[in-house]
matplotlib code that plots the C-alpha trace (Angstrom):
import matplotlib.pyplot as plt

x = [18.6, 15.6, 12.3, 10.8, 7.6, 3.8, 2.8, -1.2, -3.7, -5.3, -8.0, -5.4, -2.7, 0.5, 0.9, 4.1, 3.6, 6.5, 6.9, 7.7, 4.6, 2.4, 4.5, 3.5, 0.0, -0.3, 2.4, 4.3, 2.6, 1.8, 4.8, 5.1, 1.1, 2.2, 5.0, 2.7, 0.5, 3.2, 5.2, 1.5, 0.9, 4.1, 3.6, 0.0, 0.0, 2.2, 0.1, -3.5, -2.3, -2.2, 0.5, 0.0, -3.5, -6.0, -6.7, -10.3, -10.4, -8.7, -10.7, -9.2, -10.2, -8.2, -8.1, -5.8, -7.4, -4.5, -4.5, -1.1, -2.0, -5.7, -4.1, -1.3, -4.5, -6.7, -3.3, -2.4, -6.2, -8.3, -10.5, -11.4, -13.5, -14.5, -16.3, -13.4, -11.8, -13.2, -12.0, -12.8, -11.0, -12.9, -11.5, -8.4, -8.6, -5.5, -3.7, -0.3, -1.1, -1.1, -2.3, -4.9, -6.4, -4.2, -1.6, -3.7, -5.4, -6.7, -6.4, -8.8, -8.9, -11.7, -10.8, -11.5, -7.7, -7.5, -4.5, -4.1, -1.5, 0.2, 2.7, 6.0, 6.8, 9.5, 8.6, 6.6, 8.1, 6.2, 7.2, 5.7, 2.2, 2.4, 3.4, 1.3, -1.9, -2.1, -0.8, 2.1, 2.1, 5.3, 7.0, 10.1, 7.5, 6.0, 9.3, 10.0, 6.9, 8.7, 11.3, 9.6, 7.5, 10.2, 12.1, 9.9, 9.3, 12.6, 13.0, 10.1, 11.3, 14.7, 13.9, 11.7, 8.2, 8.5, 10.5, 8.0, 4.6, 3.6, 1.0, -1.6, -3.4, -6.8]
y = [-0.4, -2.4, -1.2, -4.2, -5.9, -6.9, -10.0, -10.2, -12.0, -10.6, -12.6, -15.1, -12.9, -12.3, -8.4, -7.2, -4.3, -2.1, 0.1, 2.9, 2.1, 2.7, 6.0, 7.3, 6.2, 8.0, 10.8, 11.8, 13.7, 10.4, 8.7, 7.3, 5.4, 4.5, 2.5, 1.2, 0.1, -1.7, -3.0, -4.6, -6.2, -7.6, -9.4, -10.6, -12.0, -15.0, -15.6, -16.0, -19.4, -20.7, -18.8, -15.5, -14.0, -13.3, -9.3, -9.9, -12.4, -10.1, -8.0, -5.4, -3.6, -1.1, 1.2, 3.7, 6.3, 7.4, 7.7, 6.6, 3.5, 3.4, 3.9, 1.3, -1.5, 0.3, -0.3, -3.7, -5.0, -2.7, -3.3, 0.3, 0.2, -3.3, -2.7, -5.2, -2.2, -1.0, 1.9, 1.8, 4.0, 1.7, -1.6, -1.4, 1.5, 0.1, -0.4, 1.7, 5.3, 7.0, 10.8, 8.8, 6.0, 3.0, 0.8, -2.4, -4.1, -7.4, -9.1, -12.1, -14.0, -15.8, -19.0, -18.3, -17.4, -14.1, -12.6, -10.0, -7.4, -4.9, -2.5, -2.9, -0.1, 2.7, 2.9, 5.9, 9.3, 11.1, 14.2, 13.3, 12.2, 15.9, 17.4, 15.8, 16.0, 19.8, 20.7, 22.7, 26.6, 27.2, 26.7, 25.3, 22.8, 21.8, 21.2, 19.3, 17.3, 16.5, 15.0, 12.6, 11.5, 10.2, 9.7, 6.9, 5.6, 5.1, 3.6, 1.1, 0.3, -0.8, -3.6, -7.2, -6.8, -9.4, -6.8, -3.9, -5.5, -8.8, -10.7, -13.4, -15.9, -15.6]
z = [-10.2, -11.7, -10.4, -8.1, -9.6, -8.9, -11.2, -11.4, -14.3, -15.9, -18.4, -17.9, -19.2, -17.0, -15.8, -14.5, -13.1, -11.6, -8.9, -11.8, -13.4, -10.4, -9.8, -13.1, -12.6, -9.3, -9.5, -6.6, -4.2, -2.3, -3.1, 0.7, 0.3, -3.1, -1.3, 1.0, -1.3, -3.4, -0.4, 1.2, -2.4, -2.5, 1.1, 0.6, -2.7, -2.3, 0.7, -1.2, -2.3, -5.7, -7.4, -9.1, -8.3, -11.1, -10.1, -10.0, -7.8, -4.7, -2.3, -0.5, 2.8, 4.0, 7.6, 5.6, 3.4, 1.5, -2.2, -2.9, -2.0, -3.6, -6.5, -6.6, -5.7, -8.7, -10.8, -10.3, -8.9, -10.3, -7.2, -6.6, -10.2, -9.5, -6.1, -4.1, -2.1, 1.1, 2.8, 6.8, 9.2, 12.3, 10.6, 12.8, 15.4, 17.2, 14.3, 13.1, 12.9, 9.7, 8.7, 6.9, 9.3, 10.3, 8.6, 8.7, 5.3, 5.1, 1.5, 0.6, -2.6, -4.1, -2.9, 0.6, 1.7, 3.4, 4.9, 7.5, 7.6, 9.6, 9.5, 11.9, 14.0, 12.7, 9.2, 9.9, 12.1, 14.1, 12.5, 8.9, 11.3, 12.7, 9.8, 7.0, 9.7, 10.6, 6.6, 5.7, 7.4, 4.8, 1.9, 4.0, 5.5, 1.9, 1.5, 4.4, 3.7, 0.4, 1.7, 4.7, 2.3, 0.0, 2.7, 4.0, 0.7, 0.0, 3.5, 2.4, -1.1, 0.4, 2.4, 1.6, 2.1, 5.0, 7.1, 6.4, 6.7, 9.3, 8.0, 9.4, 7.8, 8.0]

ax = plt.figure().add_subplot(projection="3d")
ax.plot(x, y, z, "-o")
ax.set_aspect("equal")
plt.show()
């Protein structure tokens, strides 16, 4: 199977950037935020109007601290280095819960469009919430941590970013 695909600008050249590449970048010990953070890309780009976004002109902010995702927006937007992301666990307190914050980002683009987005409900178990919150106690639960984290990546990565995250326009 061909890895899916983020297309960005960059100094007007065309990056495509795929979901293997950001897995590289970030290794896999956050493979379920890297997932995120590729799947939420994949829904709010098409929605900041005019065609494939130039990565410096998208602003990210962000309820969900993981670093899976951080680094799949420093990959394809490099807005962590270039002062566009914003991490704030009280930008959606009633927002999806996560280990790290909420599931709830808001994308805006230099030309003023801004989307707001969401995760649906059942892409995250409560077990990897317990689990990945209180930390491992045993090999078998590092283990088990593993898996739930691939486990919802996989999950993720299998369906159209329309059916993982809802989105407003802002």
């Amino acid at each position: 199977m061909t890895s899916p695909y983020l297309e960005v600008l960059d100094h007007g050249d065309l990056l495509r950037i795929s979901f293997d590449d950001v897995v590289r970048y970030s290794g896999r010990s956050s493979i379920g935020g890297v997932a995120h953070g590729f799947k939420v890309m994949e829904r709010a780009f098409p929605l900041l109007g005019g065609g494939v976004p130039d990565r410096e002109d998208i602003t990210i902010e962000s309820a969900f601290g993981g670093g899976g995702a951080r680094d799949a927006f420093e990959m394809v937007t490099r807005a962590v280095t270039g002062g566009r992301f914003r991490y704030d666990p009280d930008f959606a307190p009633d927002g999806p819960p996560s280990p790290m914050g909420q599931y709830v980002f808001r994308f805006s683009h230099r030309s003023g469009a801004s989307v707001r987005l969401t995760l649906r409900p059942g892409f995250v178990l409560d077990e990897f919430i317990d689990l990945a919150k209180r930390g491992p106690a045993s090999p078998a639960e590092e283990e088990r941590l593993a898996f739930l984290k691939q486990d919802m990546c996989d999950r993720l990565m299998s369906l159209p970013a329309e059916e993982v995250y809802d989105a407003v326009e802002m």
